[in-house]
DSSP file (Angstrom, degrees, kcal/mol; ACC not computed):
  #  RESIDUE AA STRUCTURE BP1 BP2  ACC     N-H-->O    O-->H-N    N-H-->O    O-->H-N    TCO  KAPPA ALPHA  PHI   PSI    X-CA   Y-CA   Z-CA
    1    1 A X              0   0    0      0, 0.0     2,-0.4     0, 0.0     0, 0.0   0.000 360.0 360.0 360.0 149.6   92.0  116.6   73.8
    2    2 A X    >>  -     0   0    0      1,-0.1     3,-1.8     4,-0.0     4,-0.8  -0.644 360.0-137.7 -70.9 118.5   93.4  119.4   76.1
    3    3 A X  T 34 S+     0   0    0     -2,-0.4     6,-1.5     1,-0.2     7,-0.3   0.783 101.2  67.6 -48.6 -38.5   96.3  120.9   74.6
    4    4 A X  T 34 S+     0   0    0      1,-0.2    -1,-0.2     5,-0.2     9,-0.2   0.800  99.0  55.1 -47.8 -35.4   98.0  120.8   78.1
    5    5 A X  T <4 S+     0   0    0     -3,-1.8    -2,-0.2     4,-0.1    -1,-0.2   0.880  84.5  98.5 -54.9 -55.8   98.0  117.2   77.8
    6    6 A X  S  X S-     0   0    0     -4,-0.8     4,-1.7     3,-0.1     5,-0.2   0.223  91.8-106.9 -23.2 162.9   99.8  117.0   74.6
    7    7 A X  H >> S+     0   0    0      2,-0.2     4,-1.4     1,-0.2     3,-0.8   0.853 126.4  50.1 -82.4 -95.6  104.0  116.3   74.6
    8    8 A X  H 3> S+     0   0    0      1,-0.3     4,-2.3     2,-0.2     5,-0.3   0.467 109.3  43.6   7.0 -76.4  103.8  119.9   73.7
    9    9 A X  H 3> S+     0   0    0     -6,-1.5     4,-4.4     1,-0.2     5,-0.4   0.918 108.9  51.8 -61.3 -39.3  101.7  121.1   76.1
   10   10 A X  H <X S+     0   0    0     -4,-1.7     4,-2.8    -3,-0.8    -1,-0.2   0.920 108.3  57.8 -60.0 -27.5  103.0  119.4   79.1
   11   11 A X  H  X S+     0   0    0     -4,-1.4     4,-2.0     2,-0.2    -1,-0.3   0.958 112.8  39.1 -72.5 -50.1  106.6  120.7   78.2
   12   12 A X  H  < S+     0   0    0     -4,-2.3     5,-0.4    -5,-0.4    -1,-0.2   0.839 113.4  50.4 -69.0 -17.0  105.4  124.3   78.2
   13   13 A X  H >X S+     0   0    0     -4,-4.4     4,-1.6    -5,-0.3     3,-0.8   0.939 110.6  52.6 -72.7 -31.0  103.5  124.0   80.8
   14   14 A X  H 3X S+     0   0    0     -4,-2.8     4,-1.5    -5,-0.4    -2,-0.2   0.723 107.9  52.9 -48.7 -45.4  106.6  122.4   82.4
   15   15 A X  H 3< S+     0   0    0     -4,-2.0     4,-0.3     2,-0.2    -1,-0.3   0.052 102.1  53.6 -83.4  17.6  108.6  125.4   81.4
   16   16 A X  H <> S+     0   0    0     -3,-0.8     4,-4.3     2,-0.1     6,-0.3   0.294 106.9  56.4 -97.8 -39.3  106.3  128.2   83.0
   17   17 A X  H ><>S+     0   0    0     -4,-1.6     5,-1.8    -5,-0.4     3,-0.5   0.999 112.1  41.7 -68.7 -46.9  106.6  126.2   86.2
   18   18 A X  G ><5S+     0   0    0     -4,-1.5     3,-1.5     3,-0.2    -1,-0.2   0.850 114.7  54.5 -34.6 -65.4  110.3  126.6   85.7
   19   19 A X  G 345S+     0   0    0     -4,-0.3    -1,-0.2     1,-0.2    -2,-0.2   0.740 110.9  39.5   5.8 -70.9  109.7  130.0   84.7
   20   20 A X  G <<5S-     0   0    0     -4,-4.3    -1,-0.2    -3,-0.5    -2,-0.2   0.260 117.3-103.0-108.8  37.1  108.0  131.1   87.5
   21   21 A X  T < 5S+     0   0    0     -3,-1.5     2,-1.3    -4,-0.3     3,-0.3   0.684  83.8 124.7  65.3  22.4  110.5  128.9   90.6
   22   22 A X      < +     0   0    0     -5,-1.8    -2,-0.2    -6,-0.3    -1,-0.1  -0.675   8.2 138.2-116.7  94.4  107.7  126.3   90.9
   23   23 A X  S >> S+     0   0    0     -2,-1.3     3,-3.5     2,-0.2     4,-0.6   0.817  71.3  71.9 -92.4 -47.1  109.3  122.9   90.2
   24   24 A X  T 34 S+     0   0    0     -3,-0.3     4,-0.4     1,-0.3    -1,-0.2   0.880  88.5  59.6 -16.9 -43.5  107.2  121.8   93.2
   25   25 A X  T >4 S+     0   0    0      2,-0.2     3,-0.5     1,-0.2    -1,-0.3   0.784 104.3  47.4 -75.2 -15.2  104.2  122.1   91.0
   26   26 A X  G X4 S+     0   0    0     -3,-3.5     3,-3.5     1,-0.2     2,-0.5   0.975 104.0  59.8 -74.0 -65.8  105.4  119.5   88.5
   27   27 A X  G 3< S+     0   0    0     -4,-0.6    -1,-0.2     1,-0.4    -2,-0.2   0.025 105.8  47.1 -87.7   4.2  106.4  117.1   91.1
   28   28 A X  G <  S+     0   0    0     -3,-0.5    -1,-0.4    -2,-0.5    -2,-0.2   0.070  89.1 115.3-103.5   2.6  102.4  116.9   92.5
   29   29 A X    <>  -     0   0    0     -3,-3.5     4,-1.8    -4,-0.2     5,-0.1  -0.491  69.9-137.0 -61.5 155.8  101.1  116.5   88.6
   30   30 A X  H  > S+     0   0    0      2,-0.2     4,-2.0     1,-0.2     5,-0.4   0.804 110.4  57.7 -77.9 -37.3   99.5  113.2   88.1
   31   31 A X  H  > S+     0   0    0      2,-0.2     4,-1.7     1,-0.2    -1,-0.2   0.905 112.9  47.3 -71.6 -16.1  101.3  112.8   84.7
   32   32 A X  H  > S+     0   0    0     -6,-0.3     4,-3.0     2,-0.2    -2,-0.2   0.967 115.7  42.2 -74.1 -52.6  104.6  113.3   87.3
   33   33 A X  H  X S+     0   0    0     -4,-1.8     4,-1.6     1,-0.2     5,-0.4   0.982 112.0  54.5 -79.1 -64.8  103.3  110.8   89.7
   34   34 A X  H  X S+     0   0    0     -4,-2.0     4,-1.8     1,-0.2    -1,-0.2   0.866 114.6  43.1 -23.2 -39.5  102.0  108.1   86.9
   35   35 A X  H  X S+     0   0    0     -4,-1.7     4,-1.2    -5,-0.4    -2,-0.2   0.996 110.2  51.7 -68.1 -65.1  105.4  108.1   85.5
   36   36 A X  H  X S+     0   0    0     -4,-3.0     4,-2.9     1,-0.3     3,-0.3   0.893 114.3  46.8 -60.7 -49.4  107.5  108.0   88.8
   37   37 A X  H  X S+     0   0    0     -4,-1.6     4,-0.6     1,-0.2     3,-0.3   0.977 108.4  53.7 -61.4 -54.5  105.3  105.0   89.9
   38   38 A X  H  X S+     0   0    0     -4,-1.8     4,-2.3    -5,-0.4     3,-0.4   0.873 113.2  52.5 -45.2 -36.7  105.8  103.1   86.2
   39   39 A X  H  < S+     0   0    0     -4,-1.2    -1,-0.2    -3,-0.3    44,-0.2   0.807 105.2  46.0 -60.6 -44.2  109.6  103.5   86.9
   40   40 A X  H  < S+     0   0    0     -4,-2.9     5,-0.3    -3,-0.3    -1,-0.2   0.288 113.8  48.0-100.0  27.1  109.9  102.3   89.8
   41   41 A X  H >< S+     0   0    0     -4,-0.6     3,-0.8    -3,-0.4    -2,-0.2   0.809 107.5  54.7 -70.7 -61.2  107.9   99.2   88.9
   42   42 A X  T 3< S+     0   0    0     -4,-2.3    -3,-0.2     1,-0.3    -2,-0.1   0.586 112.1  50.3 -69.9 -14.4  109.8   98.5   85.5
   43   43 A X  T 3  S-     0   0    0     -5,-0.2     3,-0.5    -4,-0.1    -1,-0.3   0.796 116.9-119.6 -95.3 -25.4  113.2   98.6   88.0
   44   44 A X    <   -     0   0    0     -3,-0.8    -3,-0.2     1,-0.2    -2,-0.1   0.437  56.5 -69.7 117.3  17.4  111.5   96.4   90.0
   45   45 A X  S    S+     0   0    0     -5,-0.3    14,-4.1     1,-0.2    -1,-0.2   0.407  97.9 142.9  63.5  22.0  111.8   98.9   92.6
   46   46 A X  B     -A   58   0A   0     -3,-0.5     2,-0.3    12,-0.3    -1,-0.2   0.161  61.9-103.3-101.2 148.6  115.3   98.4   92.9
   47   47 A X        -     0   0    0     10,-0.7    37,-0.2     8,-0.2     4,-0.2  -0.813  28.1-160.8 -87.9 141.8  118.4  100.9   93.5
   48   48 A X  S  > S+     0   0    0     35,-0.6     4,-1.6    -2,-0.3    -1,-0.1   0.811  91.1  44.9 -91.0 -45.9  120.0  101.3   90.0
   49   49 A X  H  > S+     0   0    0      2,-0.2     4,-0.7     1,-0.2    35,-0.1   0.632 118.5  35.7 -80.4 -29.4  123.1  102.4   91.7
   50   50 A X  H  4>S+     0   0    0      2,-0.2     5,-1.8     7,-0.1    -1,-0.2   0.692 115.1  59.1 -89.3 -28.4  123.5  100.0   94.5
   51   51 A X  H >>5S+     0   0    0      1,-0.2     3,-6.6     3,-0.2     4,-0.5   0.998 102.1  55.6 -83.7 -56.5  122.1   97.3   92.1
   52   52 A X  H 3<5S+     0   0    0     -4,-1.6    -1,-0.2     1,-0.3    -2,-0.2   0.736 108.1  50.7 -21.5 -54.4  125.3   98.2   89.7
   53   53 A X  T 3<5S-     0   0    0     -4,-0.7    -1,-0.3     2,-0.0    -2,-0.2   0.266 129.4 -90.7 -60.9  -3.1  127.5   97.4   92.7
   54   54 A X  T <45S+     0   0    0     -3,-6.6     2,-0.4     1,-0.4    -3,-0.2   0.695  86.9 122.6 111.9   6.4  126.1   94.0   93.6
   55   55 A X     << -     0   0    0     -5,-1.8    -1,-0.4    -4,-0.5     2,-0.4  -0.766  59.6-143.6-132.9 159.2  123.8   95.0   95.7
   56   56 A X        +     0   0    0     -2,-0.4     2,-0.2    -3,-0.1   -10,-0.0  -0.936  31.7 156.3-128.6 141.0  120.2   95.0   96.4
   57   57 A X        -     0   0    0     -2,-0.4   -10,-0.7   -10,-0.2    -7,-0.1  -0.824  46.3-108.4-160.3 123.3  118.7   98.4   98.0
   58   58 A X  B     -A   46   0A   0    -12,-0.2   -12,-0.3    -2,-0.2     2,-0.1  -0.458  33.3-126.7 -57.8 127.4  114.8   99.4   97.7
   59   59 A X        +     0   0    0    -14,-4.1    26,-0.3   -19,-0.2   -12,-0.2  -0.251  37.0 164.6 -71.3 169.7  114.3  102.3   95.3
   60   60 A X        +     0   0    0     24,-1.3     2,-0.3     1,-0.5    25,-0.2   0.386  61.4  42.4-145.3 -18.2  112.2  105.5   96.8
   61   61 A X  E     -B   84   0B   0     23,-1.0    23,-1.8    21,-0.1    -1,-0.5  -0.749  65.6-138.7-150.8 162.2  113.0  107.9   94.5
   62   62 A X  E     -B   83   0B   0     -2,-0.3    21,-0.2    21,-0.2     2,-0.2  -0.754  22.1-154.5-161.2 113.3  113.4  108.6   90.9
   63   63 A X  E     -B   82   0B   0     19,-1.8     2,-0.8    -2,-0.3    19,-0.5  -0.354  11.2-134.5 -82.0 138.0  116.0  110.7   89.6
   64   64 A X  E     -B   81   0B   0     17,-0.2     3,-0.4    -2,-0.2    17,-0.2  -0.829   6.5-154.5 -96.8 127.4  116.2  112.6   86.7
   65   65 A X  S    S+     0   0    0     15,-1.9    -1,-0.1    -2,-0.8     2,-0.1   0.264  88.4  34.3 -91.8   0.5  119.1  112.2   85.1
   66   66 A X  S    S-     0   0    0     14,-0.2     5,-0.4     8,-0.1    -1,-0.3  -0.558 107.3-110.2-163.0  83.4  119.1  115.7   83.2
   67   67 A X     >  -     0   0    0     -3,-0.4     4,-2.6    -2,-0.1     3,-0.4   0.588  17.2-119.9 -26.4 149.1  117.5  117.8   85.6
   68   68 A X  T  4 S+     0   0    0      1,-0.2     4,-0.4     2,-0.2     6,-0.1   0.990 113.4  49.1 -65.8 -46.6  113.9  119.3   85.0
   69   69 A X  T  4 S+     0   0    0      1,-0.2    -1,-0.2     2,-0.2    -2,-0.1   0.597 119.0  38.8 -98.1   5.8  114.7  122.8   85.1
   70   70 A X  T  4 S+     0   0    0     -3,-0.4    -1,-0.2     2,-0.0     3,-0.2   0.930 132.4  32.3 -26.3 -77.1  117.9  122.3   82.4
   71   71 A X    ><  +     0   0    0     -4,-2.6     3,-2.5    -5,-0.4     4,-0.2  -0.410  67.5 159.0-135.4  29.9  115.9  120.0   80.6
   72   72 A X  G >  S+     0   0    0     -4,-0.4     3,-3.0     1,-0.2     4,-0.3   0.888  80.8  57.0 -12.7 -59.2  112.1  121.0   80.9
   73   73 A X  G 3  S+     0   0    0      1,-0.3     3,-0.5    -3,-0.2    -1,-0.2   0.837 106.3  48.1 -66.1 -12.6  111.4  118.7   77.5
   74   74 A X  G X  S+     0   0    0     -3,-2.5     3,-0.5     1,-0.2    -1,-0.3  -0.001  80.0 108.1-102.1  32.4  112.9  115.5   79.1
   75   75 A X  T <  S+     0   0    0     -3,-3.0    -1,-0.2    -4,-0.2    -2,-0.1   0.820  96.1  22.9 -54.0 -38.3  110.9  115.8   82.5
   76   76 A X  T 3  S+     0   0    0     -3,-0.5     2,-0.5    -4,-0.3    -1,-0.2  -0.297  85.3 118.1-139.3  60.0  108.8  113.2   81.5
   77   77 A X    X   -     0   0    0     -3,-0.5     3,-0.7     1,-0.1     4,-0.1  -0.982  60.6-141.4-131.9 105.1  110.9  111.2   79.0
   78   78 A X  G >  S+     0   0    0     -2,-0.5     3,-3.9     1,-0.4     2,-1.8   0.935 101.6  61.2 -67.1 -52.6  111.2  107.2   81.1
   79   79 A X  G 3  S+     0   0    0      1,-0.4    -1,-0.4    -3,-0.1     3,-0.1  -0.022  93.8  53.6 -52.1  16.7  114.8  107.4   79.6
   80   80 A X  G <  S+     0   0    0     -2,-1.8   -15,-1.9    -3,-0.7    -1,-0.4   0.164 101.2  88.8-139.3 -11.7  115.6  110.1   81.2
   81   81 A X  E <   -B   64   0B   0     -3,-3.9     2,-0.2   -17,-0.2   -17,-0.2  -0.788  45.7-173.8-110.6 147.6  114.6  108.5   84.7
   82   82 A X  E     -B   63   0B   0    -19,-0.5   -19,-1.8    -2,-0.3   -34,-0.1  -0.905  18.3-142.8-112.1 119.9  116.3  106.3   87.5
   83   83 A X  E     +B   62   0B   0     -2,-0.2   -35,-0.6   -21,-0.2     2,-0.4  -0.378  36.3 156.0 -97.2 138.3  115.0  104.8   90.4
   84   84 A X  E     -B   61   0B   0    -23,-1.8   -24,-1.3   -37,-0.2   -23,-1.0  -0.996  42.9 -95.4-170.3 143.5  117.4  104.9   93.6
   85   85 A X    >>  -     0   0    0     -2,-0.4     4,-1.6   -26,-0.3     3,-0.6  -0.307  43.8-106.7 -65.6 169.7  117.4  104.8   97.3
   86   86 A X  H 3>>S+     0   0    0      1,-0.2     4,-2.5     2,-0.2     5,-0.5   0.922 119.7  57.9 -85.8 -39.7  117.4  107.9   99.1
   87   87 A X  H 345S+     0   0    0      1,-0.3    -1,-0.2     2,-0.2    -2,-0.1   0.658 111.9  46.8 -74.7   4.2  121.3  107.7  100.3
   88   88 A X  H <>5S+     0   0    0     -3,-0.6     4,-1.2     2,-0.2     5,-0.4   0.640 116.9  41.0-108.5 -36.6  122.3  107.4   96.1
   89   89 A X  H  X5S+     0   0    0     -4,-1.6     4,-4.3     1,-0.3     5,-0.2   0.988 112.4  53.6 -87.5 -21.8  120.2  110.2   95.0
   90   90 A X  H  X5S+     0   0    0     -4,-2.5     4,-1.5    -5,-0.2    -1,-0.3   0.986 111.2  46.9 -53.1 -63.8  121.3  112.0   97.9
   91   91 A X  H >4<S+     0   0    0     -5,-0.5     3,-4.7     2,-0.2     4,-0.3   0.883 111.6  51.8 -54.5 -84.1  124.9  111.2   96.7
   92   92 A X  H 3< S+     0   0    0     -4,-1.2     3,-0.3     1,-0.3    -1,-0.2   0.656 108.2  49.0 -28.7 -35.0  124.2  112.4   93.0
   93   93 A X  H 3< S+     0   0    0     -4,-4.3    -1,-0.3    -5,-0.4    -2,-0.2   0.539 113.3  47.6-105.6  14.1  122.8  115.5   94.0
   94   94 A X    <<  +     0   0    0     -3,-4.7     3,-0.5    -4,-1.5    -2,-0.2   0.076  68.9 114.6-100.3  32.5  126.1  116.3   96.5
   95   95 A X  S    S+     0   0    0      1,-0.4     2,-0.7    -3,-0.3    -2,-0.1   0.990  92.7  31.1 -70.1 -40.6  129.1  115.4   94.0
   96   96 A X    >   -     0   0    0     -4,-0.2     3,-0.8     1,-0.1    -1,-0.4  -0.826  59.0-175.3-140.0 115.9  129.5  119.0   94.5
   97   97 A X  T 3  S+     0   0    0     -2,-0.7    -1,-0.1    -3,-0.5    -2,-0.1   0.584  74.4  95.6 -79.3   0.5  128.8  121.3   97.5
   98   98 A X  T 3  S+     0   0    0      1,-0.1     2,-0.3    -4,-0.1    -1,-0.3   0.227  83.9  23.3 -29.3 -30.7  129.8  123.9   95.2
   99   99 A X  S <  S-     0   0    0     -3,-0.8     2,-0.4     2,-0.0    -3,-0.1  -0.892  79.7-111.2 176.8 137.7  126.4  125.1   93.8
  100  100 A X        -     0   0    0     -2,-0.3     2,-0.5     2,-0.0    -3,-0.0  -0.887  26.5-165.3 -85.5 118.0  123.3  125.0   94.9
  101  101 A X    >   -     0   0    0     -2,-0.4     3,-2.9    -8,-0.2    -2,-0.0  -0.959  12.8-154.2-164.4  83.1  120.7  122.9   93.3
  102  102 A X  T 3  S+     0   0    0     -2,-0.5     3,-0.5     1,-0.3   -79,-0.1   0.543  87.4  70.9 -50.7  -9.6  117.0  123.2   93.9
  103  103 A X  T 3   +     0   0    0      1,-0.2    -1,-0.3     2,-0.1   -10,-0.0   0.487  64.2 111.7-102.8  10.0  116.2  119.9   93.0
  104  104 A X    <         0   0    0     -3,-2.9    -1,-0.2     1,-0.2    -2,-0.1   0.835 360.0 360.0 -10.1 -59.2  117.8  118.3   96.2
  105  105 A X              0   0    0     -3,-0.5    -1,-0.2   -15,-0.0    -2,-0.1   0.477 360.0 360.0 -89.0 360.0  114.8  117.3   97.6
């Protein structure tokens, strides 16, 4: 097996993109895009946040709840993930206009 593959590897490899400003590059990996799609299946494709409030809202997105470039090892960690409509993650990542935060998008 390719070492890159490995929990290991993908975590350093994860951390070089960090490393060298290219969070982009995670977020086109296949292991990135397998995941994000299993997540928002197992949510049923569901807003987490809206669903918490009573509410039904199609998820789009899937937020990492301890940001990749903090928290390189739990990039790809399901527990670490939440599936949300654009106008909640949108909210999560503006609680504070305060600091700037590359993973906005």
């Amino acid at each position: 097996m390719n070492q890159r593959y490995t929990p290991e590897g993908l975590t350093r490899w994860i951390q070089e993109l960090v490393a060298a400003d290219n969070i982009h590059g995670f977020y086109i990996c296949k292991p990135w895009i397998h995941l994000r799609a299993l997540v928002l299946k197992e949510q049923h494709y569901e807003c987490q946040d809206c669903k918490a409030k009573g509410l039904y809202t199609p998820a789009a997105t899937v937020h990492h709840e301890k940001t990749v470039r903090k928290f390189p090892w739990l990039a790809l960690t399901k527990s670490n993930l939440t599936a949300l409509c654009d106008e909640c993650h949108y909210a999560r990542h503006h609680k504070t206009e305060s600091k700037w935060n590359d993973e906005k998008w």
